[in-house]
C-alpha positions in Angstrom: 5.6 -51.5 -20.7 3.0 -53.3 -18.1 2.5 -52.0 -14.7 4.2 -55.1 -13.8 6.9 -53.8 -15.0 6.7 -50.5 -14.0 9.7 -49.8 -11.0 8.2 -48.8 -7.6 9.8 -45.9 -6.0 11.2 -46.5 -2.5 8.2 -44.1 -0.7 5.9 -46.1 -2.4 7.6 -50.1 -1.1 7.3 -48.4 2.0 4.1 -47.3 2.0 2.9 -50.9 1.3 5.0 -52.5 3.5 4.0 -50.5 6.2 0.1 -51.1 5.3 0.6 -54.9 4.5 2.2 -55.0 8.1 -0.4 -52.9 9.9 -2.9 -55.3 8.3 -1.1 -58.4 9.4 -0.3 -57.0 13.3 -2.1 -56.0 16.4 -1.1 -53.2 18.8 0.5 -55.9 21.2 3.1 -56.3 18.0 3.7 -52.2 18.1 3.9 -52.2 21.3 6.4 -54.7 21.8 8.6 -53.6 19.1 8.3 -50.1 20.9 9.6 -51.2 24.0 12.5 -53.2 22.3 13.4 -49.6 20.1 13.0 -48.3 23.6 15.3 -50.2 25.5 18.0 -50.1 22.9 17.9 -46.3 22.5 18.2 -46.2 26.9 21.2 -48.6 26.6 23.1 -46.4 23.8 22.5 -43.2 25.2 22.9 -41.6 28.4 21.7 -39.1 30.6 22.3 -36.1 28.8 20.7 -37.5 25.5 17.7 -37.6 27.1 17.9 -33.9 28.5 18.8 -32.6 25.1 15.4 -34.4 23.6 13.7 -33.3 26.2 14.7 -29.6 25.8 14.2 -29.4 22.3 10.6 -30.7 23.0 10.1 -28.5 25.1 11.1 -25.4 23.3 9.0 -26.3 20.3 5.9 -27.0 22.2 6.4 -23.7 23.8 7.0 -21.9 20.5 3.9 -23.7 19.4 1.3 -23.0 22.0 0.1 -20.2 23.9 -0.6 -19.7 27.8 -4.2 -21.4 27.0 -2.8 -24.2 25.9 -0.6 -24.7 29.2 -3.6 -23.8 31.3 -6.2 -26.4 29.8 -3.3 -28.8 29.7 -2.7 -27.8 33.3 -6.3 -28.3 34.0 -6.6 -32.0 32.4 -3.6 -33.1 34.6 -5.0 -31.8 37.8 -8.3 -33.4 37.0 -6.6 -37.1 36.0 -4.3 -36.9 39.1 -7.1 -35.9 41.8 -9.3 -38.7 40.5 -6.6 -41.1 40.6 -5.6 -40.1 44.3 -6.6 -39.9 47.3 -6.5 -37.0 50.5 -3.3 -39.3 51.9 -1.5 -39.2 48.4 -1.8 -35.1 48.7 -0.7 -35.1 52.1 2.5 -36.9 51.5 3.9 -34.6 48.6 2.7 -31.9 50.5 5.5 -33.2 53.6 7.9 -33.6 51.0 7.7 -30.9 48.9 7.7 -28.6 52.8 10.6 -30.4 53.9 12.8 -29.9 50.6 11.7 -26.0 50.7 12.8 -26.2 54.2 16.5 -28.1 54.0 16.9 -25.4 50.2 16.3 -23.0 52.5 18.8 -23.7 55.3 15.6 -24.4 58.0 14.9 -27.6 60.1 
């Protein structure tokens, strides 16, 4: 029999599609598509979708990394946000994170 011939298996059709349409698109294209699979998973599911997700993530990544991990990550974080912000953006979470202690805690 020639290779022509030969039946593909459906890992491999994928496989090629998926490389003949990374070869033919640029990361606008994912992108797009991304926000369209995006938006219709938002509109089909609700609230409590999300929070399922998100606790499942959440448990795995902790079952999967040690307290290094969340320091470094920690770290990183801090380290984007204060060169992203300034003293002002600081001072205003500060307020608001003092006045929600306060009203959680009965206090004016």
């Amino acid at each position: 029999m020639a290779d022509k011939d030969k039946k593909m298996t459906v890992e491999e059709a994928g496989r090629k599609g998926g490389e003949a349409t990374a070869d033919s698109h640029d990361k606008e294209f994912y992108q797009e598509i991304g926000k369209k699979g995006g938006e219709t998973t938002s509109d089909s599911h609700g609230k409590d979708f999300y929070q399922e997700i998100g606790k499942k993530g959440g448990e795995s990544t902790a079952d999967n990394h040690d307290k290094e991990f969340y320091q470094e990550i920690g770290k990183k974080g801090g380290e984007a946000t204060a060169d992203s912000h300034d003293k002002d953006f600081y001072q205003e979470i500060g307020e608001k994170g003092g006045n929600a202690r306060a009203k959680n805690n009965g206090e004016d």
